[in-house]
N, C-alpha and C positions, 0 to 999 in steps of 0.2 A: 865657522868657515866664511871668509871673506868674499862675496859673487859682484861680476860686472854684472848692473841690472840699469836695463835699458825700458826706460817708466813712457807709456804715447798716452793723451791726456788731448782730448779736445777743448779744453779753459784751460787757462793758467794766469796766474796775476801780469796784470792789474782786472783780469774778466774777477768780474764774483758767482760765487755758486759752490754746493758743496766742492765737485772735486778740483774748483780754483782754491779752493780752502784743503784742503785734504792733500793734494797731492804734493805742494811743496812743502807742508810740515812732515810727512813721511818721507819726503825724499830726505830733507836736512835729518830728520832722527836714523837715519839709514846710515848716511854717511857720515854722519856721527860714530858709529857703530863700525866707522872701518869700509864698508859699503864702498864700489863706488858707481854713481849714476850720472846716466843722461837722460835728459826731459827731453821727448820731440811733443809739440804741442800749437795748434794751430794759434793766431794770431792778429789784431788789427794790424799793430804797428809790427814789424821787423826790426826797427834801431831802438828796441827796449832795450832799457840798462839791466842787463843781469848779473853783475858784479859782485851784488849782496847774496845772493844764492851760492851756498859753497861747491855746486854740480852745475855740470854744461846745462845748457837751454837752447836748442835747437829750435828757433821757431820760423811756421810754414806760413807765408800769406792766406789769411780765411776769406778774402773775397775773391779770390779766384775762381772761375767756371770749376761747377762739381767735379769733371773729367778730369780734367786737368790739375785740380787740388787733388782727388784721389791720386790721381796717378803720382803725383810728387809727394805722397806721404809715404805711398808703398815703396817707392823708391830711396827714400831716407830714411826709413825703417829698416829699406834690407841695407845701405852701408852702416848702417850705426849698428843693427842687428848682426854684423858676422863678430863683432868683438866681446857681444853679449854673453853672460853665463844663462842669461834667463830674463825673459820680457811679459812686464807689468802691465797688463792696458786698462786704463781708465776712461777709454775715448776713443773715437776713429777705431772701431772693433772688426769691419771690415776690411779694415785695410791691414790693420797689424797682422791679421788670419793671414789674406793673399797675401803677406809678404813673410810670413811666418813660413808655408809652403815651401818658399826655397831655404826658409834659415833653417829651420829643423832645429830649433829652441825648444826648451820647456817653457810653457806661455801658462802666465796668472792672469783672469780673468775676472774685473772688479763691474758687479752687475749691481747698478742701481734703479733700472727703471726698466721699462721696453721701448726701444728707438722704434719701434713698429707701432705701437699705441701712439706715440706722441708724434711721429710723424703725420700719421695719417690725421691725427685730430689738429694739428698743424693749417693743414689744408683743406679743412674741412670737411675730408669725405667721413667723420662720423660724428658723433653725439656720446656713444655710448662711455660709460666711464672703466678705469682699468679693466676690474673683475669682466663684466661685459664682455669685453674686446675680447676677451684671453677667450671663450664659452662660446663666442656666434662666429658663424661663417661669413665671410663677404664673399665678393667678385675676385678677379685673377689677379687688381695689384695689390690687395690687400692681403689677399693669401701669400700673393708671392713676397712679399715685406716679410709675414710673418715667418714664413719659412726660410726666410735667409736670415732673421734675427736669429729662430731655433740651430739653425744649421752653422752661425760661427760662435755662437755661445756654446755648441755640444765639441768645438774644435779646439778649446782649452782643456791644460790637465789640471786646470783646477780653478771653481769660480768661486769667487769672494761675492757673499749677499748682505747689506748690513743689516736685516732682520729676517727673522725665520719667516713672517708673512710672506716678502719677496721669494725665501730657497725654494717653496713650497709650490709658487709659479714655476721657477727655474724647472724644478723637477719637471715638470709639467712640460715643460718646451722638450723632453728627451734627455734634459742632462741627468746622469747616473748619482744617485744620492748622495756615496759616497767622494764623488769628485766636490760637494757643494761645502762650502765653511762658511757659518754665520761667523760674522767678525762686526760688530757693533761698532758705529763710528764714535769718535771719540774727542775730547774736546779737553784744553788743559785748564789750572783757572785760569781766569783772566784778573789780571789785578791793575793798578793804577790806572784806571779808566774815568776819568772827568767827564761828565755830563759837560755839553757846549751847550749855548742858547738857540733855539730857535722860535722861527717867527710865529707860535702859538701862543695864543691866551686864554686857551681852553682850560678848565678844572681837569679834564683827564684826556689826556694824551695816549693814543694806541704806533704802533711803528711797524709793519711791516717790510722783510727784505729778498729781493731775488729779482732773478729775470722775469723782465716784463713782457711776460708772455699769457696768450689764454688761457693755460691752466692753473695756472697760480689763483684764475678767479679773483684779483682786484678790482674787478667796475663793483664786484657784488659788496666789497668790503666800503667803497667810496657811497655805494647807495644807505649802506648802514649810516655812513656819515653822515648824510641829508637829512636822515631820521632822527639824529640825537643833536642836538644844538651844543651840548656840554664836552663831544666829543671833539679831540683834533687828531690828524693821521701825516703821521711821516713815511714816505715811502721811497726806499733804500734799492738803486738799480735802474738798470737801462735795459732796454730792448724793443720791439718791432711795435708793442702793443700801447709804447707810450704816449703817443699823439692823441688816440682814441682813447686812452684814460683821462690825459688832459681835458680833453673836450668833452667828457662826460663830467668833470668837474664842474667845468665851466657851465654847463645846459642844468645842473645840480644847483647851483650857486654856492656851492660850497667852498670853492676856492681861497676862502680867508683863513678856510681851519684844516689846509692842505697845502704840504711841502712837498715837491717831488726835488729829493736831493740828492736825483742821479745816481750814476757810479763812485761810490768813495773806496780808496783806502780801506785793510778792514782797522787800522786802527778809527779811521774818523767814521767806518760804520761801526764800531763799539761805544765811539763816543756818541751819536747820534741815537744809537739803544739804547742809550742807558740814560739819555735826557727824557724817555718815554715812562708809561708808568704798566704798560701790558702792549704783548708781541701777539699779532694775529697773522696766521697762516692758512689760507683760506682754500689752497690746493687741492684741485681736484685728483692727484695721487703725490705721493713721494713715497721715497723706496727705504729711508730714515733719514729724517730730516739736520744736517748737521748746525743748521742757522737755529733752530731750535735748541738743541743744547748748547750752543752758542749766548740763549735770551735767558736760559733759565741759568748759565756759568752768570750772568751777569745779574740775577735776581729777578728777571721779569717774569711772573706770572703768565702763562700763556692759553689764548683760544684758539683751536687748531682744527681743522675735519679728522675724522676716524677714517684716515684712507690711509691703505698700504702700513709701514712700519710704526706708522706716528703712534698708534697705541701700545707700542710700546717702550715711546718715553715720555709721553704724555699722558700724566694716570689721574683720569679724569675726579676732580673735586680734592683731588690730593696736592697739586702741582700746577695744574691747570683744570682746561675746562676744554671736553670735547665736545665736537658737533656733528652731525651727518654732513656730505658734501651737497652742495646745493640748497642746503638750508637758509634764506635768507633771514627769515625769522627765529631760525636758533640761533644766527650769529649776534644778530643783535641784541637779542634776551644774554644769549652770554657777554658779550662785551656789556651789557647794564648791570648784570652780577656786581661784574669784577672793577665796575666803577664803586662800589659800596666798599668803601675802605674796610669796614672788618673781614670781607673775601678776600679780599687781597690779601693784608695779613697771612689770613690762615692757610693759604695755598703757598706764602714765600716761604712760610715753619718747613712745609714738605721737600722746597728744592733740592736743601743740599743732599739728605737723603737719598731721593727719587736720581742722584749724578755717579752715585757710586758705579753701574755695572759698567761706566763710559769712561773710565779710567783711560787716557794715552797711554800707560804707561804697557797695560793689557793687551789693548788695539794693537801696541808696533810688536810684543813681543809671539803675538802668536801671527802677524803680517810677516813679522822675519823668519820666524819657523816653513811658515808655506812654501816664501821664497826661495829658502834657501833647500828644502825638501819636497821640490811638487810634484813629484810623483807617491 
């Protein structure tokens, strides 16, 4: 059976980031499928070209006053929402609730992280990392964040986790067990991918990709780079934290055997991966990482933190190589590993094996099941 499904998504291309990665390949396999969708999804530009996208793209100005952006999401959520059979959120979760209220939808709910941990660690009021947060008590705005994360994730009939570490939080927030579906994210091959040149002349090249934000933890990957003279680092992404990566470069002197090459395309961030020789992900949480199976579709060996989903597709000595978060000197001992060409080697034998549970083809057919059944 054929449902209007109305998908809100805080990224969307040309942003990178899982669900700017995720969300338009499931929409296209959707409508593929007969489906038919609409994106609302915040925005820099408004006169993006969405032509190529075979489903509407509704997009809301992101620098608008928080007020005023809330209030024009929930707004164009509830006109696009009364035509809806069933609404998709990958993003803006507050708002699709308040506007869900008056539509009386069946609402899928795709939880990859906690907007209450990252916020708060955002602005500084904490230190502590995910586990942490979830476990201790703060003051009134911290509780109160928390409690409106618990209280519009328990207000879907059904929430999508892409690893069982995450459901096992979720639960923990109130949500009912059986409302929770691990649904592993998923990645197709990637083929004719051409390595491009860049300005390295390092023996071994590492690439890191994402929003350039605190938790991703890149000053600690660029201090490993000061430590190794052999190494170079390309780093794939824009965001808030990039001035003050720069300038740690610079105060580093490392900036010879370091590329910051912005926001690309993900075809020219595939080619810029695949010019690397090992992908480091230094995050202090992810919920499962899709740029990850993204490194290893492309062959790269990878060193990641043991936080949240990653262990379970990073299988350490098999595929890659994990590490505690905040490990400065385990990052580095593993990035020296996997500069030893016979590591390398023997963790690329594991990739294709260690890619099988992440099948797309898996991922849409039990995503379409939900959708079209959420109760």
């Amino acid at each position: 059976m054929t449902r209007k499904i109305l998908l809100v998504t805080g990224i969307f291309p040309p942003d990178i980031g899982g669900p700017a990665t995720y969300v338009p390949r499931i929409a296209e396999a959707l409508t593929q499928r007969g489906h038919q969708i609409t994106v609302i999804t915040l925005s820099e530009r408004l006169e993006h070209d969405d032509s190529s996208f075979p489903f509407k793209v509704i997009r809301l100005p992101r620098r608008l006053a928080k007020p005023l952006r809330r209030f024009k999401a929930i707004r164009t959520i509830l006109a696009a929402g009364r035509s809806a059979d069933v609404i998709f959120v990958n993003g803006l979760p507050l708002e699709a609730v308040l506007a869900n209220m008056g539509l009386r939808r069946p609402l899928v709910m795709k939880v990859v992280g906690d907007l209450a941990w990252e916020r708060a660690n955002q602005r500084g009021w904490i230190t502590e990392n995910f586990e942490d947060f979830q476990r201790q008590r703060y003051g009134l705005i911290i509780e109160g964040l928390k409690a409106l994360r618990s209280w519009w994730t328990r207000q879907a009939d059904r929430v999508i986790v892409p690893s069982h570490y995450l459901g096992r939080w979720v639960a923990a927030w109130g949500v009912p067990e059986e409302k929770i579906a691990v649904i592993y994210n998923a990645v197709e091959p990637i083929n004719g991918i051409k390595p491009v040149p860049v300005s390295l002349t390092t023996p071994l090249k590492a690439v890191t990709v994402g929003r350039l934000i605190s938790l991703k933890r890149i000053d600690q990957v660029i201090e490993v780079l000061a430590r190794m003279a052999d190494l170079g680092l390309i780093i794939i992404g824009d965001g808030p934290e990039r001035h003050k990566l720069e300038s740690l470069g610079q105060r580093l002197a490392v900036n010879d055997r370091l590329v910051f090459a912005g926001q690309r395309t993900r075809q020219e961030t595939f080619s810029l991966m695949a010019a690397a020789d090992l992908f480091i992900l230094n995050s202090a949480y992810e919920g499962l990482p899709h740029v990850v199976l993204e490194a290893l579709n492309l062959g790269l060996p990878v060193v990641a933190t043991a936080v949240g989903g990653t262990p379970e597709v990073v299988h350490h000595r098999k595929n890659g190589l994990l590490i505690r978060p905040g490990d400065a000197e385990g990052l580095r001992k593993a990035v020296q590993d996997i500069s030893q060409v016979p590591e390398r080697q023997s963790l690329s034998r594991g990739i294709k094996r260690s890619l099988k549970p992440f099948a797309f083809q898996q991922m849409l057919d039990r995503t379409e099941c939900l959708l079209s059944n959420p109760y």
